[in-house]
One Martini backbone bead per residue (centre of mass of N, CA, C, O) as a GRO file, in nm:
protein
  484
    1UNK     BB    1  -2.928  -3.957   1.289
    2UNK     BB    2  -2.963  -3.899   0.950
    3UNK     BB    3  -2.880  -3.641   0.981
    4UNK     BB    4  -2.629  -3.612   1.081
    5UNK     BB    5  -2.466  -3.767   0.935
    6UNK     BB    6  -2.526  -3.596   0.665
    7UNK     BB    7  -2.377  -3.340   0.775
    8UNK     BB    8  -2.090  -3.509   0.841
    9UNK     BB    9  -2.056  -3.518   0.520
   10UNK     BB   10  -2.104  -3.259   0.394
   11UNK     BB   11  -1.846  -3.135   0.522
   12UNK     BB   12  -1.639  -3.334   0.383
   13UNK     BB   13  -1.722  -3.289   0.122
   14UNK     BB   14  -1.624  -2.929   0.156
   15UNK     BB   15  -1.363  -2.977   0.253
   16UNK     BB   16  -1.232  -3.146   0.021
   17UNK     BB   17  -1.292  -2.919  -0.201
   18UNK     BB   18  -1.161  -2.706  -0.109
   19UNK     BB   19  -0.997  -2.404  -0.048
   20UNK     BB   20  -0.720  -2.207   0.038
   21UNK     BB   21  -0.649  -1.928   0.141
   22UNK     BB   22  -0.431  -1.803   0.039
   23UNK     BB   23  -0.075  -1.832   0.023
   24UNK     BB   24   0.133  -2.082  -0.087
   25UNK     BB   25   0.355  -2.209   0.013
   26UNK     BB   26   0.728  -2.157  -0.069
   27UNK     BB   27   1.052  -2.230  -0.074
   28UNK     BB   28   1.346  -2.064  -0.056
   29UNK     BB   29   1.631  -2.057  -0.253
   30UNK     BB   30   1.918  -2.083  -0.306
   31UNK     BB   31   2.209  -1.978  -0.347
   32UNK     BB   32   2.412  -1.986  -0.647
   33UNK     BB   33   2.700  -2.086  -0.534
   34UNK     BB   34   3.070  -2.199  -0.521
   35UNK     BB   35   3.157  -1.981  -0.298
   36UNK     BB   36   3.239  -1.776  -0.025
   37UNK     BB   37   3.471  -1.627  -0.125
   38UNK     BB   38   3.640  -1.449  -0.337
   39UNK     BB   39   3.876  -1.540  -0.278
   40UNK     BB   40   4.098  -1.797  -0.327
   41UNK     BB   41   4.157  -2.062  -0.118
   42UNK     BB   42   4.391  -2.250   0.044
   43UNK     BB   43   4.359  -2.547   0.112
   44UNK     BB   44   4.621  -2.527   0.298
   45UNK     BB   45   4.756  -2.408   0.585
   46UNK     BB   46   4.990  -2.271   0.754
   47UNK     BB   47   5.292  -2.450   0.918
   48UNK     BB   48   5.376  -2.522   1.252
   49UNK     BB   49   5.642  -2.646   1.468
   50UNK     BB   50   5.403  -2.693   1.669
   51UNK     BB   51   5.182  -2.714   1.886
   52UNK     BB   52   4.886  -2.595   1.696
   53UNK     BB   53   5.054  -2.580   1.401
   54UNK     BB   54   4.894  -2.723   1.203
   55UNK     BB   55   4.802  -2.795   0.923
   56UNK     BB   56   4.464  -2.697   0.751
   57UNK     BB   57   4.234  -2.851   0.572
   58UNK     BB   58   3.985  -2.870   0.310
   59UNK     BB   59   3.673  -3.015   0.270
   60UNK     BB   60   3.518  -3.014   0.004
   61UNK     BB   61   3.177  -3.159   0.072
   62UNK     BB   62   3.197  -3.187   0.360
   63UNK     BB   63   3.027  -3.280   0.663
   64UNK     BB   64   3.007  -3.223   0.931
   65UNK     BB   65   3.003  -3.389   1.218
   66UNK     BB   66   2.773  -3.392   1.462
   67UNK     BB   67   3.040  -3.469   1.687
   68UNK     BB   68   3.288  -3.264   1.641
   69UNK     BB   69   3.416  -3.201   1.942
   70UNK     BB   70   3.595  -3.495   1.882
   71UNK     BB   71   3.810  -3.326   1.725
   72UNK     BB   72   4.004  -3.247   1.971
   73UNK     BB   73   4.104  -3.458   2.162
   74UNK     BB   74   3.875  -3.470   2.449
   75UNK     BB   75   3.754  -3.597   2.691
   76UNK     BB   76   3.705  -3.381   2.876
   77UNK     BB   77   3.519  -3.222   2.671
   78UNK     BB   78   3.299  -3.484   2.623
   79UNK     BB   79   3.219  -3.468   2.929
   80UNK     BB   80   3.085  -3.156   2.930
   81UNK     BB   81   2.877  -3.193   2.676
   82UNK     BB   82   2.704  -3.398   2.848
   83UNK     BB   83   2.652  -3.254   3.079
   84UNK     BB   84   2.530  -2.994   2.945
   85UNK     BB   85   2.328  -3.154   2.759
   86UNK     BB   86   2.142  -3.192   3.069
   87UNK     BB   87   2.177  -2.940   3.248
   88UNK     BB   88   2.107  -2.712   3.071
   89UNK     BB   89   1.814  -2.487   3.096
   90UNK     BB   90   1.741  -2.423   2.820
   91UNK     BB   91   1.688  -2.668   2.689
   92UNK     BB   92   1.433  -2.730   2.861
   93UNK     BB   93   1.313  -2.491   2.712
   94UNK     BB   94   1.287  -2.594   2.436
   95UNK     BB   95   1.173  -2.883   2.516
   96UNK     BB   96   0.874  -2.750   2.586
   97UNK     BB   97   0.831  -2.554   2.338
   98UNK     BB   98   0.786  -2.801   2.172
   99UNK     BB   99   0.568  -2.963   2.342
  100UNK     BB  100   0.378  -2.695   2.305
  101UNK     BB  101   0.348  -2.676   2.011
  102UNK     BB  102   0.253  -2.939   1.913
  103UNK     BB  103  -0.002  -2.952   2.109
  104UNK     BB  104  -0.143  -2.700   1.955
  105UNK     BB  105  -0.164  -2.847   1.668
  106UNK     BB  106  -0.320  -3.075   1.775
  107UNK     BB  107  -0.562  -2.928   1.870
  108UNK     BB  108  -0.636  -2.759   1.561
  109UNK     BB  109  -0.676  -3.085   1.469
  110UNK     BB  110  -0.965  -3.067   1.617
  111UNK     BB  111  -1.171  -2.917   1.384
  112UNK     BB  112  -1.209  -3.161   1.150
  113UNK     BB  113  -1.417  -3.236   1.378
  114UNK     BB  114  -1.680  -3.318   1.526
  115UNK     BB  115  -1.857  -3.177   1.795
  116UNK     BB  116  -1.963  -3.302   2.089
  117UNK     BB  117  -2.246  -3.344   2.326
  118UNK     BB  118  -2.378  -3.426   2.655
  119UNK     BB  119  -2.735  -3.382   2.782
  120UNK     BB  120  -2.918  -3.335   3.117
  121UNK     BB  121  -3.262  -3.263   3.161
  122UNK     BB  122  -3.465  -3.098   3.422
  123UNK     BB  123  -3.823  -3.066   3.500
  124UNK     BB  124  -4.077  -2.856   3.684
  125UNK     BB  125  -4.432  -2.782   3.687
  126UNK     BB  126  -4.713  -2.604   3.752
  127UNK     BB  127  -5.097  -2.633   3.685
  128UNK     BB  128  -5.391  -2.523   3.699
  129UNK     BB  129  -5.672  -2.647   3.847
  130UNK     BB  130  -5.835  -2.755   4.123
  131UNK     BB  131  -5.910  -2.652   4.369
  132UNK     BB  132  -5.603  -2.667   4.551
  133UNK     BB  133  -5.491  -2.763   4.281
  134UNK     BB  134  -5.271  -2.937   4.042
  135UNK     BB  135  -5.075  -2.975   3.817
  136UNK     BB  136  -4.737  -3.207   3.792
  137UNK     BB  137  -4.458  -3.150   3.590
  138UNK     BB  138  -4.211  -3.385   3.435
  139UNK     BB  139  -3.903  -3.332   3.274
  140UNK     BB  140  -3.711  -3.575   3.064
  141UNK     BB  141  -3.361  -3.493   2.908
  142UNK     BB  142  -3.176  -3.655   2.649
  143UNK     BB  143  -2.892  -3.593   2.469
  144UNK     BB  144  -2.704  -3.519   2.166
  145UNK     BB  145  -2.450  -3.282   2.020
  146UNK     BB  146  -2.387  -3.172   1.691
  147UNK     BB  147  -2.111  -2.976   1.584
  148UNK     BB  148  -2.014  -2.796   1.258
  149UNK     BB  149  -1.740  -2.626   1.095
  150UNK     BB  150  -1.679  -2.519   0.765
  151UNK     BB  151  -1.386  -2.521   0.559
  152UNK     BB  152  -1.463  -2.366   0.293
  153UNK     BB  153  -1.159  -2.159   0.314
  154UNK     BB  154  -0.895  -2.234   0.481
  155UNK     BB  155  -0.859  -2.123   0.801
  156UNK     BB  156  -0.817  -2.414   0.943
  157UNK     BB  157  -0.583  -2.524   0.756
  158UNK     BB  158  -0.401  -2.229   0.814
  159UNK     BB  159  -0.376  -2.261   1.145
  160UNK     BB  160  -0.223  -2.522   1.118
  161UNK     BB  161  -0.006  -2.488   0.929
  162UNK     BB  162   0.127  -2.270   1.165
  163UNK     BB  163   0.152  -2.428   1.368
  164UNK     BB  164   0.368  -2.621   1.217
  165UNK     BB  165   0.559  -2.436   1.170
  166UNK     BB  166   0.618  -2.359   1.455
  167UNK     BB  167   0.714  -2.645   1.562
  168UNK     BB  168   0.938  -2.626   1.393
  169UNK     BB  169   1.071  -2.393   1.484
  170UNK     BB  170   1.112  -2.489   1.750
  171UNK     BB  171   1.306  -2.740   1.673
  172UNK     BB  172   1.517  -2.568   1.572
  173UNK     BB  173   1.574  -2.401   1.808
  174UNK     BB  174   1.675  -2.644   1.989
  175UNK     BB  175   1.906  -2.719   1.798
  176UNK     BB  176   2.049  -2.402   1.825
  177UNK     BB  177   2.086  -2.449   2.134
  178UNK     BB  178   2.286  -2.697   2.062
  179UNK     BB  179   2.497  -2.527   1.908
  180UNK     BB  180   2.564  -2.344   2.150
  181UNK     BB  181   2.631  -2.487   2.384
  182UNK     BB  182   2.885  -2.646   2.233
  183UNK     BB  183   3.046  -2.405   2.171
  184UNK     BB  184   3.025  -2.218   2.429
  185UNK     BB  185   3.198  -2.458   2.579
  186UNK     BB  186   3.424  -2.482   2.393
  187UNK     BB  187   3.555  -2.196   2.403
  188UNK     BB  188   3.589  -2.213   2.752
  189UNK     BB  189   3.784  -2.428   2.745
  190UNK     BB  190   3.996  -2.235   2.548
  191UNK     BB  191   4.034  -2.016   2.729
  192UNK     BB  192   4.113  -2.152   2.978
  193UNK     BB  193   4.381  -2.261   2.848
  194UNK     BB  194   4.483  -2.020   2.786
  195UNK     BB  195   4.492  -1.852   3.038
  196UNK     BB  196   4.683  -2.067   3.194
  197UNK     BB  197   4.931  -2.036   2.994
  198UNK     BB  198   4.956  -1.747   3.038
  199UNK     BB  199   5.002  -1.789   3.373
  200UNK     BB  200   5.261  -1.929   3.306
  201UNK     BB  201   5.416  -1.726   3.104
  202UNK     BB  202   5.414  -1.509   3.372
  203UNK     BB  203   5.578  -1.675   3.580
  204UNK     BB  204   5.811  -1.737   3.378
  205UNK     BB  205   5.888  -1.415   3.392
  206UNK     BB  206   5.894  -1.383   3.709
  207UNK     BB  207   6.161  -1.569   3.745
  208UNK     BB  208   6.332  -1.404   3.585
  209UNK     BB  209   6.318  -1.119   3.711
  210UNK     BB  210   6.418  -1.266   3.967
  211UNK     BB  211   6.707  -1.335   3.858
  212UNK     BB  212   6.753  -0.992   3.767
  213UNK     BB  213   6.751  -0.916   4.062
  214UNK     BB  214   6.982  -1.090   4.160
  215UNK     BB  215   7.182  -0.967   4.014
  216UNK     BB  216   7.144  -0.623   4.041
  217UNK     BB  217   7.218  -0.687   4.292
  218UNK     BB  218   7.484  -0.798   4.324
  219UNK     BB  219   7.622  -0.588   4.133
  220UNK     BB  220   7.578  -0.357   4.363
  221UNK     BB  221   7.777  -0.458   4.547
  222UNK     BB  222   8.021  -0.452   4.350
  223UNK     BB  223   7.959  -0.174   4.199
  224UNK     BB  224   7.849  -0.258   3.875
  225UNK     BB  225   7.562  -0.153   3.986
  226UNK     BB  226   7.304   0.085   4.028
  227UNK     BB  227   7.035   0.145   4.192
  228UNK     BB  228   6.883   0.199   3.997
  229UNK     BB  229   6.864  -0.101   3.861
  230UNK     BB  230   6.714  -0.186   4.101
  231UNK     BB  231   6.457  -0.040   4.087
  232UNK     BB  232   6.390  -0.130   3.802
  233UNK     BB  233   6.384  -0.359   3.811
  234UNK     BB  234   6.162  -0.389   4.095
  235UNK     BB  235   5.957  -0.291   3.878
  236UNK     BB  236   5.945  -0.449   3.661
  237UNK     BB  237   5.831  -0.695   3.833
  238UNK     BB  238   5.577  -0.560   3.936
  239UNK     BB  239   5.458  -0.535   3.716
  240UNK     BB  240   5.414  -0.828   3.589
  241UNK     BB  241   5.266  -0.915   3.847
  242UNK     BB  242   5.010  -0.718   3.802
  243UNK     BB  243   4.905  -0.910   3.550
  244UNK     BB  244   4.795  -1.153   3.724
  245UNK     BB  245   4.498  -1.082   3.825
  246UNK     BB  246   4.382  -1.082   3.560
  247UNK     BB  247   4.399  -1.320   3.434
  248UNK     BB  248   4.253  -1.495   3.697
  249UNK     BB  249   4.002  -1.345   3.678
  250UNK     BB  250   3.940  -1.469   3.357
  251UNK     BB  251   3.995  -1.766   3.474
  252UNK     BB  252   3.724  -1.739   3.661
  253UNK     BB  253   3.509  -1.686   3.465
  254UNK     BB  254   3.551  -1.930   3.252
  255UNK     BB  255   3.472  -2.086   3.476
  256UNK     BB  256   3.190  -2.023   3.562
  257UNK     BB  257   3.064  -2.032   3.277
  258UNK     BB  258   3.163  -2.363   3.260
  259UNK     BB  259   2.947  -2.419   3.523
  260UNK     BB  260   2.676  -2.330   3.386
  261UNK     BB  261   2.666  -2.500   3.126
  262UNK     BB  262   2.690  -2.716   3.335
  263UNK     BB  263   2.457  -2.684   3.557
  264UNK     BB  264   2.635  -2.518   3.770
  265UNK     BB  265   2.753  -2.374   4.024
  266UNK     BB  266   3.048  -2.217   4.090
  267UNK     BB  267   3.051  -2.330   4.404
  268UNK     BB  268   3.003  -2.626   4.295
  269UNK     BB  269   3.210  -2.659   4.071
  270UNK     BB  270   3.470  -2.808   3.976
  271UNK     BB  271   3.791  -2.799   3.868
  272UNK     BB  272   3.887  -2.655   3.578
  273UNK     BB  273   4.108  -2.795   3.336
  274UNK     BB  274   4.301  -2.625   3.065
  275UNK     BB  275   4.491  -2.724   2.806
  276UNK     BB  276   4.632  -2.625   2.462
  277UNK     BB  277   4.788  -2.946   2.497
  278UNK     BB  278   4.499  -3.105   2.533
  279UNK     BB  279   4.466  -3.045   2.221
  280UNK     BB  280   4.338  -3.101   1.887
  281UNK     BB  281   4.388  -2.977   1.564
  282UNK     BB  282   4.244  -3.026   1.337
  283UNK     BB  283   4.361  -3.106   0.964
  284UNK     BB  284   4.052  -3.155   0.925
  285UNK     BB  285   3.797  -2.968   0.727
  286UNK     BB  286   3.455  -2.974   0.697
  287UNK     BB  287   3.335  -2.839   0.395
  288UNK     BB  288   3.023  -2.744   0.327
  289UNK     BB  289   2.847  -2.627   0.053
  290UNK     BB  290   2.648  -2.378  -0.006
  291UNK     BB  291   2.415  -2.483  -0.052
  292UNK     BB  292   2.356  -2.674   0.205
  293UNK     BB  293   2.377  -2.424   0.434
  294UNK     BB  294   2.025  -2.389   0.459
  295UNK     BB  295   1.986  -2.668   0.567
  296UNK     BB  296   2.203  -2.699   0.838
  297UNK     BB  297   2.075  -2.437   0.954
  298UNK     BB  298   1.876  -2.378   1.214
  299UNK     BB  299   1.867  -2.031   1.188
  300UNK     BB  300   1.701  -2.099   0.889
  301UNK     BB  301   1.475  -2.281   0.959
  302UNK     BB  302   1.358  -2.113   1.132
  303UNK     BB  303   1.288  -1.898   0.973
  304UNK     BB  304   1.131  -2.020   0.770
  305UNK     BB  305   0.894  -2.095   0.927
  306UNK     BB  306   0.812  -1.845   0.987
  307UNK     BB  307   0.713  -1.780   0.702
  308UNK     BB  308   0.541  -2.004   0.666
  309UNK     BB  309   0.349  -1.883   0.906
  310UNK     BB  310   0.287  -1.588   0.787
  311UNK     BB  311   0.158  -1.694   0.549
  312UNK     BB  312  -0.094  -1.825   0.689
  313UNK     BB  313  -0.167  -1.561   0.835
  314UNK     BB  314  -0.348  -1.485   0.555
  315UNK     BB  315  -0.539  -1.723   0.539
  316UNK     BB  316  -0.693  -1.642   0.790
  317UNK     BB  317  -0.798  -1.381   0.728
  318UNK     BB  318  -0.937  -1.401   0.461
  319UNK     BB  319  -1.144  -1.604   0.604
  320UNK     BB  320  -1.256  -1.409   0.816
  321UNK     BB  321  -1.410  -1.250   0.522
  322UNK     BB  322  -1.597  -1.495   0.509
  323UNK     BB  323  -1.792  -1.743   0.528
  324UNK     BB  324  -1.987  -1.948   0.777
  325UNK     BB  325  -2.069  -2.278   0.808
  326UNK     BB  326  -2.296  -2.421   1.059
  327UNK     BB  327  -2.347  -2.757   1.161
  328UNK     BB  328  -2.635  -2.896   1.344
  329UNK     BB  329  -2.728  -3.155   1.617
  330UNK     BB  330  -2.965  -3.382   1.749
  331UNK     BB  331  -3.037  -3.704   1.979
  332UNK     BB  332  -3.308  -3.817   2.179
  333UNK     BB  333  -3.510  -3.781   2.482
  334UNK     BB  334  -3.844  -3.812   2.631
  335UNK     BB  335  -4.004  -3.749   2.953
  336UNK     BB  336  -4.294  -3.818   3.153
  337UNK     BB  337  -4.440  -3.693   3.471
  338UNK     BB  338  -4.786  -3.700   3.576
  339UNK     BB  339  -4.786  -3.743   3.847
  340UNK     BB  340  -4.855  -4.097   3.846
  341UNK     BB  341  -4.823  -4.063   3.524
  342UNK     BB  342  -4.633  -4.205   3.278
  343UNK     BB  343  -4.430  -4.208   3.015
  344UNK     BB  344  -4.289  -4.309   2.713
  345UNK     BB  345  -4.053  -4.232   2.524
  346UNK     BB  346  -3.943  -3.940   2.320
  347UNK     BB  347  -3.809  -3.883   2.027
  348UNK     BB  348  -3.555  -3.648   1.956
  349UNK     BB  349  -3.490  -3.408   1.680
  350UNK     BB  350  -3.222  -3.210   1.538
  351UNK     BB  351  -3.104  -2.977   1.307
  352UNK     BB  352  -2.901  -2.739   1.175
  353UNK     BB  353  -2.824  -2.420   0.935
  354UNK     BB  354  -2.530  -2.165   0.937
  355UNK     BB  355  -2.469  -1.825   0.809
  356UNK     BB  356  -2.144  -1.618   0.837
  357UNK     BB  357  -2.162  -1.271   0.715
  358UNK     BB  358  -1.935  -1.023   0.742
  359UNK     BB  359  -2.059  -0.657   0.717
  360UNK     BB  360  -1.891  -0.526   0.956
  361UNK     BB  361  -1.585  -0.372   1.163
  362UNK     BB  362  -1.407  -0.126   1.080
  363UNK     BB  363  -1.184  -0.241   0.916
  364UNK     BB  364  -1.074  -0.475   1.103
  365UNK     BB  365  -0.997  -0.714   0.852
  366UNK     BB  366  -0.826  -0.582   0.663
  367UNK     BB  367  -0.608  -0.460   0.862
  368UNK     BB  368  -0.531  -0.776   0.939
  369UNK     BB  369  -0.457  -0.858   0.630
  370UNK     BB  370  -0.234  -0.657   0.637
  371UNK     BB  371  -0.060  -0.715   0.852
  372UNK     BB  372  -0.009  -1.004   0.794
  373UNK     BB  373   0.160  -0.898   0.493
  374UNK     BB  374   0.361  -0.763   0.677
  375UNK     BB  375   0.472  -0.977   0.831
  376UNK     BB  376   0.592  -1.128   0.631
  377UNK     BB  377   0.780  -0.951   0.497
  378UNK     BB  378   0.930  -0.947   0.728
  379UNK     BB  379   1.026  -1.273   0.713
  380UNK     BB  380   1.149  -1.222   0.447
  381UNK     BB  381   1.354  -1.073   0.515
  382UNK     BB  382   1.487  -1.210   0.799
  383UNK     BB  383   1.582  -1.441   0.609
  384UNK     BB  384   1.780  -1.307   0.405
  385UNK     BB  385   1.987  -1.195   0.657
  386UNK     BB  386   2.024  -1.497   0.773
  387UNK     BB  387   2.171  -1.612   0.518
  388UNK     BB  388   2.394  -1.342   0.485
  389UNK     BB  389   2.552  -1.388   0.752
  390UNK     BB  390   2.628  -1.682   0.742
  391UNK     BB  391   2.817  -1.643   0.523
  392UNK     BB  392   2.985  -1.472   0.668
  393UNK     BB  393   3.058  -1.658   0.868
  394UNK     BB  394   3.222  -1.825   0.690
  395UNK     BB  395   3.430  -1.601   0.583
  396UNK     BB  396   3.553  -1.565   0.830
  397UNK     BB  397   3.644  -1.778   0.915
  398UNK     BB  398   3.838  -1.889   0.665
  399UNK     BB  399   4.007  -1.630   0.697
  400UNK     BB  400   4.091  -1.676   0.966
  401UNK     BB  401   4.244  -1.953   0.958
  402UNK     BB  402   4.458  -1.854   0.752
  403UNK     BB  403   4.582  -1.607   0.943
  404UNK     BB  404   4.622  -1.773   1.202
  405UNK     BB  405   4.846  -1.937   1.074
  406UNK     BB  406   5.055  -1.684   1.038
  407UNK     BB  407   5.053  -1.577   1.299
  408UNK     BB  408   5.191  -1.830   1.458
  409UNK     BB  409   5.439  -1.800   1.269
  410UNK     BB  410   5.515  -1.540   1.349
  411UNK     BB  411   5.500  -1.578   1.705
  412UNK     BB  412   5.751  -1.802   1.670
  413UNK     BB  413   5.965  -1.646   1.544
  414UNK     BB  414   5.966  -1.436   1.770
  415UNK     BB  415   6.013  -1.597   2.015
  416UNK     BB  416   6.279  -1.689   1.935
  417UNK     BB  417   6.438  -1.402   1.899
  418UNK     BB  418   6.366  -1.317   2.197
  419UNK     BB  419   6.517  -1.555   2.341
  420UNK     BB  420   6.800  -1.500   2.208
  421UNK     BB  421   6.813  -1.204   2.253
  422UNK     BB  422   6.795  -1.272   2.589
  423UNK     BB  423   7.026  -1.456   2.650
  424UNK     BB  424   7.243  -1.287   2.550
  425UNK     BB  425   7.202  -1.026   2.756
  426UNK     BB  426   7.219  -1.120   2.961
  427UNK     BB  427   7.526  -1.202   2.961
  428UNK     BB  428   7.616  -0.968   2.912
  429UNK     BB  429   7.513  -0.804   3.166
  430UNK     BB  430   7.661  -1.004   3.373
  431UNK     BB  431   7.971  -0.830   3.248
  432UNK     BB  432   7.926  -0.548   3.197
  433UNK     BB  433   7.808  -0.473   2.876
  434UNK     BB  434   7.519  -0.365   2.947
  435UNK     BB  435   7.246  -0.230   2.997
  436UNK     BB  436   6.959  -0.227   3.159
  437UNK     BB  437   6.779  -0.121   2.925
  438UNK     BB  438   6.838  -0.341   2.722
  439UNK     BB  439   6.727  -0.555   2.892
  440UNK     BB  440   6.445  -0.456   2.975
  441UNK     BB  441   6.356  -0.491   2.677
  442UNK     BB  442   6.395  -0.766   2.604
  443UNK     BB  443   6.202  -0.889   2.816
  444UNK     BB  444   5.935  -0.759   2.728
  445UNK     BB  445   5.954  -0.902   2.427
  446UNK     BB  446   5.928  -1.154   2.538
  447UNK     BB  447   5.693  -1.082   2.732
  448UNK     BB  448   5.468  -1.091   2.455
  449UNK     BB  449   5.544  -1.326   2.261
  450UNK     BB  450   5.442  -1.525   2.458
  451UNK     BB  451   5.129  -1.421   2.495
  452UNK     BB  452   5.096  -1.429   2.156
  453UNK     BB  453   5.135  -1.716   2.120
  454UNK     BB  454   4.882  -1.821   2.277
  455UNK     BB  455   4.653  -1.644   2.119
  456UNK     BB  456   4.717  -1.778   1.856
  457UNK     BB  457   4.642  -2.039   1.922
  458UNK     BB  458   4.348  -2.001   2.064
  459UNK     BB  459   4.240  -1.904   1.761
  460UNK     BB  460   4.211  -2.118   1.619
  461UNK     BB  461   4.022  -2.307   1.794
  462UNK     BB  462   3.827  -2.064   1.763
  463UNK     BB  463   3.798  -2.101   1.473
  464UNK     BB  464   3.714  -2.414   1.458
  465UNK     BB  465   3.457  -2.401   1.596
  466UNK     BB  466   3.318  -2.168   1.469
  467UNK     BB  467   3.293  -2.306   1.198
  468UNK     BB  468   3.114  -2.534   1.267
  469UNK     BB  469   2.876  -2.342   1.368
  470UNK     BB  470   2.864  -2.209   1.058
  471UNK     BB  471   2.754  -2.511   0.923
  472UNK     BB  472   2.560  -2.609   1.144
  473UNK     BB  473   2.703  -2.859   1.338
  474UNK     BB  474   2.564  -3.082   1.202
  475UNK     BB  475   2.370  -3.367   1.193
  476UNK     BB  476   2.097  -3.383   1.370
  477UNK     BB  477   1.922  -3.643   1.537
  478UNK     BB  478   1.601  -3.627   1.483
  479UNK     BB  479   1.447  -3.842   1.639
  480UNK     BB  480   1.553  -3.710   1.911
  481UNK     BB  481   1.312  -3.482   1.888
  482UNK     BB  482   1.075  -3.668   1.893
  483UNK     BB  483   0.986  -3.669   2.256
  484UNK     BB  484   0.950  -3.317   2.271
   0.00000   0.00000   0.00000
């Protein structure tokens, strides 16, 4: 056993004295700026005296809250959450896959340890002896047999970093999931109420215009307008409500996909309803910092990640074209039984050392040591546009909320004007002060205000969602997936 021993010492300390191959890898640095975008942005968005018009304040400097989406404030969309994030299968699927990386990991970190085996054989063999008869001879041995190698220059310890890496690459991508699924909820939720909004503000089109239709046949009863008016009339209702089957589509569509982020079957979800009434807008956004944001974002930690690991994936290759040295140990008993006399065990033990130097491959070990750095370079690129990607999302959407609010007080405005306009031109039209055509007009002009105003509403609602998902959704507490 003390050559075993030996072995299994001296392997630990060139274990630890060595170097490993390859490039130590090295987190890239954040971009150096001090906002997302080039023109200096209002503290506060144009406000506007309607529900979902309230302006929004840039809290700069602070971070998402992790459960966000409590900030829109609605029972009903916190309680979809739960759910999604319970039954959604991505989600199962990214916690096999990160419970996968781990055990990977846990694997090849098995390999600083040295493998031991127990084997017992047994044999027997005939040598000629006197005539008719022969000498029988029975072998038993048993004996523990133990090898190690050395990594002498850092290929297995290359190989685990990379694995952990992978590892974490999975966790992040987990965390991605969740943060894709929790906004692609928010975004379906305020879908449906805007579809919803949308056909109710079509149906109160279609009750005005079936109005309009019942004056226009009255007016021709009494002489004071002509049949043509009254098929204008009835073409133009019949218009209208042609809009409605396209919008119900629309609205069972979100409904739809709203039962599947939520693990059920569509025909099996009960009915989804939402309006962007029931949503609060919040006023209050927090923005956090450009330097934090390659911190925040998962699938910026994720692709760093993967740079990390074709780092090291570098580093075994190099470990690749170097020597190999392997420590093995044995020791055991052996039994004799010749006929019928026995003898007593005797100790067998054996030591060996073997060294293992690529002399020829086809040049197949440099052309892998080179494919390895070039998928670097390729990780550290894909690196790079994810990053400047993320900024982009951000300054999108950050132009775009201020646009929003600009937007909704602009067809707050038209929808007054045109209702106004419209109130008018009835009672005109009632005492056949005015034609038909310019009813007409007028009546499109509301019906195009009123649903540009709830689309107007609902990109709000999906631009602050939006935002929240830009800035990396909040900080998930790591811990939660530590089970995973």
């Amino acid at each position: 056993m003390s050559a075993v021993h030996h072995s299994v010492c001296l392997a630990a300390a060139v274990l630890t004295s060595g170097c490993a191959a390859g490039p130590d890898f090295h987190p890239a640095q954040p971009p150096v700026v001090d906002s997302y975008t080039a023109e200096q942005l209002p503290p506060r968005t144009q406000g506007t005296d309607i529900p979902g018009g309230e302006a929004q304040s840039f809290l700069v400097g602070q971070d998402v809250p992790r459960d966000w989406w409590t900030l829109l404030g609605s029972p009903k969309l916190n309680a979809l959450m739960v759910e999604a994030m319970s039954n959604y299968p991505d989600i199962a699927a990214q916690q096999a896959a990160l419970r996968a990386a781990r055990a990977n990991a846990a694997a090849q970190a098995g390999v600083f340890l040295p493998s031991g085996s127990a084997e017992a054989t047994s044999s027997r063999q005939k040598t000629p002896g006197q005539v008719g008869k022969g000498l029988i001879t029975d072998v038993y041995q048993a004996n523990v047999n133990v090898s190690y190698t050395l990594d002498l220059f850092g290929g297995e310890r290359r190989a685990l970093e990379g694995l952990q890496a992978q590892a974490r690459a999975s966790r992040f991508a987990l965390e991605a999931s969740y943060l894709t699924l929790t906004a692609n909820v928010a975004a379906a939720a305020i879908q449906i109420g805007s579809l919803q909004d949308q056909v109710g503000a079509t149906r109160e089109i279609i009750g005005l215009e079936a109005r309009q239709l019942a004056i226009a046949e009255r007016r021709f009863q009494l002489g004071s307008a002509t049949q043509a008016d009254v098929l204008q009339q009835q073409s133009n209702l019949a218009s209208v409500r042609a809009t409605l089957p396209q919008l119900q589509q629309q609205l069972a569509a979100a409904q739809h996909q709203l039962a599947v982020l939520t693990g059920r079957l569509p025909q099996n979800a009960p009915p989804i309803e939402f309006h962007l009434a029931e949503l609060t807008l919040p006023r209050d956004l927090p923005l956090s910092l450009p330097s934090f944001l390659v911190a925040q974002r998962p699938d910026i930690r994720q692709q760093a990640e993967i740079v990390h690991q074709a780092s090291a994936a570098i580093g075994v290759a190099t470990a690749n074209m170097l020597p190999q040295i392997t420590l093995t140990g044995s020791y055991g008993n052996e039994w004799l039984h010749v006929a019928h006399l026995s003898t007593a065990a005797i100790p067998i033990w054996g030591a060996a050392a073997g060294i293992t130097q690529p002399l020829f491959a086809g040049g197949a070990l440099r052309a892998k040591r080179r494919a390895a750095v070039a998928a670097y370079d390729q990780a550290c690129a894909q690196y790079q546009l994810t990053v400047l990607q993320a900024f982009q999302n951000v300054a999108d959407t950050l132009t775009a909320l201020a646009n929003d609010a600009l937007a909704v007080n602009a067809q707050q405005s038209a929808l007054q004007a045109a209702r106004s306009s419209l109130e008018l031109i009835q009672r005109q039209y009632a005492v056949g002060a005015i034609d038909h055509v310019t009813l007409l007009t007028a009546e499109q002009t509301y019906q195009q205000a009123s649903l540009a105003l709830v689309r107007a509403l609902a990109n709000r609602f999906t631009d602050t969602v939006t935002l929240f998902q830009a800035l990396g959704g909040g900080r998930w507490n790591r811990q939660e997936l530590q089970s995973y």
